[in-house]
C-alpha angles and dihedrals in degrees: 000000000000121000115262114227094259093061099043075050093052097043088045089067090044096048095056101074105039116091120232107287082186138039124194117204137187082291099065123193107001123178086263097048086055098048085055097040088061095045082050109054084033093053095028110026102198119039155166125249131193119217103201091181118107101220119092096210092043091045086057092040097060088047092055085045094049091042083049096053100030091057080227137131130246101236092174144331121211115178114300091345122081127194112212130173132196116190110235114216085192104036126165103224093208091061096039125100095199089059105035092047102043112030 
């Protein structure tokens, strides 16, 4: 279900202040990546991720593919950093940023 304006608004001023939790180098979504990827947005639910790759069509490229197999929505890019959020049905609401952060 995609996010409605108010939510991406919502995560945006989250996501200002929490720090990467995944970077994504040259190498781009390696078997490990993706493991982390997945503790991350089950633990986390929304978090940042670093593209450390140059190229601006690659860099989005990589962020459609780790939406895609994370199951997970694009909340911003911003440069070489990407905001993405996965609803939780079984969060732990010490661990999440949504609810740590909002209430």
């Amino acid at each position: 279900m995609p996010l409605t304006q108010e939510q991406k608004k919502q995560f945006k001023s989250i996501g200002h202040h929490l720090k990467p939790v995944l970077i994504v180098a040259d190498n781009g979504l390696t078997e490990g990546v993706l493991t982390e990827l997945e503790r991350a947005l089950s633990d986390h639910e929304l978090i940042k991720v670093q593209l450390r790759i140059t190229e601006r069509e690659d860099r989005l490229a990589a962020i459609n593919e780790l939406c895609k197999a994370g199951k997970a929505e694009l909340v911003q890019v911003i440069g070489k950093m990407a905001l993405i959020y996965r609803k939780n049905p079984k969060v732990n609401k010490n661990l999440s940023n949504v609810h740590r952060h909002h209430g």
